[in-house]
N, C-alpha and C positions, 0 to 999 in steps of 0.2 A: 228650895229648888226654883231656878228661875222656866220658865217655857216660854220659848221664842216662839212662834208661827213661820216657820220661813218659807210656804207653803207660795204664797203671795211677793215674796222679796225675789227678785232680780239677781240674787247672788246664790253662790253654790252654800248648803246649808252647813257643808265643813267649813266652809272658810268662816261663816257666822260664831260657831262655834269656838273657832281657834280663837277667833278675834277677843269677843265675851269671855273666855277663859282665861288670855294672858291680859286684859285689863281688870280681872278681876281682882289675879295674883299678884297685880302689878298697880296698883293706886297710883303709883307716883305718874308715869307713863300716860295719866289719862289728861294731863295738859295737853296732850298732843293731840287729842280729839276734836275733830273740825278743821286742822288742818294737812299742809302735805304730804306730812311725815306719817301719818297715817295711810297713804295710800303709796308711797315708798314701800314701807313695813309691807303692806298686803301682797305687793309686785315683787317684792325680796323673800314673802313668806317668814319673816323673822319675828316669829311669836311664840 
């Protein structure tokens, strides 16, 4: 089991969640990490 802290993060702690979830199930997907396809993805909600 992972445990985020999102008590301190600037972000809603569903979307932390969503996020960690579909990269988890999704290995391939995590080249996209760092850039702006990741913040598309969060704006689209398509996780």
């Amino acid at each position: 089991m992972i445990e985020i802290d999102t008590f301190h993060l600037a972000v809603d702690p569903t979307l932390v969640y969503h996020l960690v979830r579909f990269y988890v199930e999704n290995p391939h997907a995590r080249e996209e990490l760092g850039t702006e396809t990741v913040m598309r993805r969060v704006q689209e909600q398509s996780f």
